[in-house]
N, C-alpha and C positions, 0 to 999 in steps of 0.2 A: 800331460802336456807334451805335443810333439817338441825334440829337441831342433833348435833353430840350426837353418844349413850352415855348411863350410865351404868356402871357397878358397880355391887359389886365383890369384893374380897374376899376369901375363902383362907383361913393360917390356917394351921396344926403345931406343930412340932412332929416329929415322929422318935424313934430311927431307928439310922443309921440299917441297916439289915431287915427293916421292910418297907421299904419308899413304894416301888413297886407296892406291895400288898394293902396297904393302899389308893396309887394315882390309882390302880384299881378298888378298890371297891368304889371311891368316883365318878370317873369316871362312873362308869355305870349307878350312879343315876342321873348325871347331861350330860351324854351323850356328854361329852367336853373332850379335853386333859386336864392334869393336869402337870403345872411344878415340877420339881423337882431341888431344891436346889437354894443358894440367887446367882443372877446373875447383883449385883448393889453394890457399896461398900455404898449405902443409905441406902440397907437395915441391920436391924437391927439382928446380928446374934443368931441362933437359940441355946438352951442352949446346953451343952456339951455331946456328943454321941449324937445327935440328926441332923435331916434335916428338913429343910422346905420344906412343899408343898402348890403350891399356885392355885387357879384355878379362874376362873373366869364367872360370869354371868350374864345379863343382869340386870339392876336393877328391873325391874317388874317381873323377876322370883324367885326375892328376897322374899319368904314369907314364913311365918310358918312352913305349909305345907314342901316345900324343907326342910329348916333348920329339922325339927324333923325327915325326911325322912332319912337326912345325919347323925342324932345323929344315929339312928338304925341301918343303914349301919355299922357304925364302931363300935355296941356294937356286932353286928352279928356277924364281920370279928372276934373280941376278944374271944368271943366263942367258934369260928370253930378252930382259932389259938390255944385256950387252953395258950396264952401268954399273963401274966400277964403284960408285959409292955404295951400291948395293951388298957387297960383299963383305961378310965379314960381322951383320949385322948378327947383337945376342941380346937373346930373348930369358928376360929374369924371372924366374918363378919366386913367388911371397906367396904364403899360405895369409887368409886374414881372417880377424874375429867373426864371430856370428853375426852379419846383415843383409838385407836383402842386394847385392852387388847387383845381382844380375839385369837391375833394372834401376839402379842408381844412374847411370851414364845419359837416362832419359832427361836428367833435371838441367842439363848442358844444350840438347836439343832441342831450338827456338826455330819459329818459324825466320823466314825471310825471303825478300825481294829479291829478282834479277831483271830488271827492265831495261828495254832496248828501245826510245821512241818512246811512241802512245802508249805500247803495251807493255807489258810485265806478266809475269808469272810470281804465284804470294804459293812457295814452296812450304809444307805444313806438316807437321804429323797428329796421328788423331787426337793426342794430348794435349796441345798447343793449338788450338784453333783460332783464327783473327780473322774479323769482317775483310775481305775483300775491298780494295777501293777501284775507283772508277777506270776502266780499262785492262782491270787487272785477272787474272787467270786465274785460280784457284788450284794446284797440285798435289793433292793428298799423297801423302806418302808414308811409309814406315820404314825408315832405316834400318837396315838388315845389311849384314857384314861391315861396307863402306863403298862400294864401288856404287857410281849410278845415285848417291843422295842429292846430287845436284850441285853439291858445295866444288868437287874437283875441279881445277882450272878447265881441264879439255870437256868436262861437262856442262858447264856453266859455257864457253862458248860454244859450244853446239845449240846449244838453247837458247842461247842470243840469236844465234844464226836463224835457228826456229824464226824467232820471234819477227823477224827482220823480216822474212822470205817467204812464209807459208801463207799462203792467199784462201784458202778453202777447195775444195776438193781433191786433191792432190790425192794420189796412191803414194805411202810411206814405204821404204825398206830400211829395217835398223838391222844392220850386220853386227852381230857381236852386239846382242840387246842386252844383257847384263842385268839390271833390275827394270828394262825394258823403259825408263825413264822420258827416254829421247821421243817413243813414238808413241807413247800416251802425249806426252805435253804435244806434238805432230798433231794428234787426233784431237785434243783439247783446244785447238787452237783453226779447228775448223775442219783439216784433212778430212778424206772419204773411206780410207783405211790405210791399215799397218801390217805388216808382217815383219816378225823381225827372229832371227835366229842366233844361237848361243851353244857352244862346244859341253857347255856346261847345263844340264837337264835341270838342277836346280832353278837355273835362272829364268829357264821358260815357265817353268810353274808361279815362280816370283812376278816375273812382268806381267804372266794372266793374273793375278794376284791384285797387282798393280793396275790394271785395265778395269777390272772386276770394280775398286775401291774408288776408281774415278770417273764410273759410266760407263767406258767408251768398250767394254769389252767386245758389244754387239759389232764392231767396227776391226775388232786387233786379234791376230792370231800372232804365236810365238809358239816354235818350234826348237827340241832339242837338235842338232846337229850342226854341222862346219858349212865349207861351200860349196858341196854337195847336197846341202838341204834348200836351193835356190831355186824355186820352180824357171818354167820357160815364159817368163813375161817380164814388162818391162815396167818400173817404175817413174815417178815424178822428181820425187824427192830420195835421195840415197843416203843415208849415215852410217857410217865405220868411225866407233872410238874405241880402236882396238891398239895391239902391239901394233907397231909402225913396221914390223918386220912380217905380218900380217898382209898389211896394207900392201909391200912393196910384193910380195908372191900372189898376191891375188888384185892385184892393181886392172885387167883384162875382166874379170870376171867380175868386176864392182862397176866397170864400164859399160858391158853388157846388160848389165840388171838398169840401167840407167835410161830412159826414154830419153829421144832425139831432143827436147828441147827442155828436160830436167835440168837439176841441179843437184849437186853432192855437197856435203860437208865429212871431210875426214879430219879425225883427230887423232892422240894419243899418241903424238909425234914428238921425243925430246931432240933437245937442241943439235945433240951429236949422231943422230938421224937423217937430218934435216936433208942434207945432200942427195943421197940416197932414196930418200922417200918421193921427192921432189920428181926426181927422172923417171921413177917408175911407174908416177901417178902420167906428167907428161908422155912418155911411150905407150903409155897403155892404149891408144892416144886419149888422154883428157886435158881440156883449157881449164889450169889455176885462175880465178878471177883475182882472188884474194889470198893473204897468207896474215891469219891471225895470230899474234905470241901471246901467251899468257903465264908468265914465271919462263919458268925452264921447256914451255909446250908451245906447241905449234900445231895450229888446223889450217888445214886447205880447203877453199870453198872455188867452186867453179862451175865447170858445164862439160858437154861434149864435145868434143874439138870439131 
């Protein structure tokens, strides 16, 4: 009889508005999903404005090496953030008895709604499946790391924005695609195609993944690279839910990618940004129509000046 795995566990606490970001940058180094928040009244709750993230890995991949890999992951993420809560954050290792962990975290992950108006998007993973109701979108997905499952404040309004805005045939650009989320539900929701690009070569394989599991692949390309990977054409519809420090260095080249009578939605903007991001989007030159908050985030939705 093979003997049953071992796992170590991996606890964060992390303020509430930050969880996301944080279960995706941990995620990328351990290449596993990451829970998000306590889903046992055993466990012990995380201190006040804060959430727990839990992940898990084998115990022989339990070494040094990982551990000081993850310290840097999250000294890097506090950096790029420029957020001081970020700093400072420590990450517990607990070895735990023989069960299957590594897919325990699924029993937490429910499908759910995000509608705007008539329509809605019924976000799902393959486990959890529910009839669609009348007007509603269908978004198969599989939660991988955390970044892009739809739940994050700035994703969840981008996808409202979707919702609101996207008429059908539209040319998609997802900058900074991430699990490519933004321009599948784009193409789900009528668009004529998607191109979206990612620093991160994992994530383009994930969002054709993504594309692949909800049809529309015939429709979506995703490439590895920054913005330099921007062909010379111009789009309908533009999304950037990226660092906001992203956004304000490449504020010109997100305007460019944008056709004359398109529309943008930038997110991934916190509150102490805000200033800053604002001028860079208007210089580039682009018209803010709108400025969505959602928690501690801010999206910009507009046009071409």
């Amino acid at each position: 009889m093979t003997a049953p795995s071992r796992w170590t566990e991996i606890k964060v606490a992390v303020p509430i508005g930050w969880h996301e970001l944080v279960a995706d940058a941990l995620g990328h180094e351990l290449c596993t999903t990451v829970q998000i928040g306590d889903h046992s009244i055993a466990h012990e709750p995380p201190p006040e404005g804060c959430v727990h993230l839990r992940s898990y890995v084998p115990s022989e991949h339990d070494t040094p090496t990982l551990r000081s890999a993850l310290d840097q992951q999250l000294h890097r993420l506090a950096q790029a953030t420029d957020a001081p809560e970020l700093l400072g954050l420590e990450l517990l290792w607990k070895p735990l008895p023989p069960e299957d962990y590594a897919a325990s975290w699924r029993k937490s992950w429910k499908p759910f709604r995000l509608r705007r108006g008539a329509r809605a998007f019924l976000l799902q993973p393959p486990w959890a499946q529910s009839d669609p109701e009348e007007n509603e979108v269908p978004l198969h997905l599989e939660p991988g790391g955390a970044f892009g499952s739809g739940r994050h404040a700035t994703t969840r309004t981008c996808l409202g924005v979707a919702l609101e805005r996207v008429r059908g045939g539209e040319r998609v650009l997802d900058a900074g695609c991430g699990s490519g989320i933004l321009a599948v539900g784009a193409l789900l929701l009528g668009a004529r195609s998607a191109l979206g690009f990612d620093v991160d070569a994992v994530a383009a394989q994930k969002s054709q993944e993504l594309a692949q599991d909800n049809g529309v692949a015939d429709r979506a390309r995703f490439v590895a690279g920054g913005f330099e990977a921007l062909p010379k054409e111009t789009f309908d519809v533009v999304f950037a839910n990226i660092y906001s420090d992203v956004i304000q260095a490449h504020a010109e080249s997100l305007r460019d990618a944008l056709a004359p009578r398109g529309w943008f939605a930038f997110s991934g903007c916190p509150i102490h940004h805000l200033e800053a991001t604002r001028r860079a989007i208007q210089s580039a030159p682009l018209h803010i129509e709108e400025e969505r908050l959602r928690g501690r985030w801010m999206t910009f939705v507009g046009r071409r000046a």
